[in-house]
N, C-alpha and C positions, 0 to 999 in steps of 0.2 A: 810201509805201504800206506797208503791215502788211506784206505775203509778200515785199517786199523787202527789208525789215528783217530777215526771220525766215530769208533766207538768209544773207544777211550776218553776221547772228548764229554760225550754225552752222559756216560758216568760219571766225569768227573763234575759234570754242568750240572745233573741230577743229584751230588751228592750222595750216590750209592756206594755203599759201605759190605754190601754184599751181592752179588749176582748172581744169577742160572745163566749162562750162555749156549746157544743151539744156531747150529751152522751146518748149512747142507752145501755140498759142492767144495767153493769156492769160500765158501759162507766157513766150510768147515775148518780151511787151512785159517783163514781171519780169526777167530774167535781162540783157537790154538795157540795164536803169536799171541792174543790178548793176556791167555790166559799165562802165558809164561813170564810175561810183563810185569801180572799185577796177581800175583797168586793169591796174594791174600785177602785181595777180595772178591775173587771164583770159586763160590760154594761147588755148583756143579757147569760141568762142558759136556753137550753132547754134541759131537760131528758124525752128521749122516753122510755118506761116501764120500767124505772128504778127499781132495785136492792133496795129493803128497807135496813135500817143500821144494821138489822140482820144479811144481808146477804138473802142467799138461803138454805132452808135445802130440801135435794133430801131424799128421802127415800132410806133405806142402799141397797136398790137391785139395784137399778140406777146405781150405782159403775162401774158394769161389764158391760152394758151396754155403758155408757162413754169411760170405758178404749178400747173395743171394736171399736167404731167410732173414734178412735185417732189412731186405729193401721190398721183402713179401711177402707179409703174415699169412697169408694162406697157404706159402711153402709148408 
């Protein structure tokens, strides 16, 4: 995944030798694959309702709903 690359990048850019990682959502399944990557240098993981490895499946009427709140912040 891209945003799991692009953490692991900045660890690796920063030179960290040890980490806390915290991931909510989507955040949580990321930080999960990081941590299984690079274990040895994930002190601790916290995932707040994290995203199972399926993913998320919305039901197909959801769609227009979404794309609606993307083009309506006061949705």
């Amino acid at each position: 995944s891209i945003l799991r690359d692009d953490v692991l990048q900045v660890i690796k850019n920063l030179n960290l030798h040890q980490v806390d990682l915290v991931g909510h959502s989507t955040g949580g399944l990321i930080v999960a694959m990081v941590a299984a990557l690079i274990p040895d240098k994930v002190s601790r993981l916290v995932a707040l309702d994290p995203v199972g490895a399926q993913g998320i499946k919305f039901d197909p009427g959801l769609e227009g709903a979404f794309e609606a709140m993307k083009n309506d912040r006061e949705l």
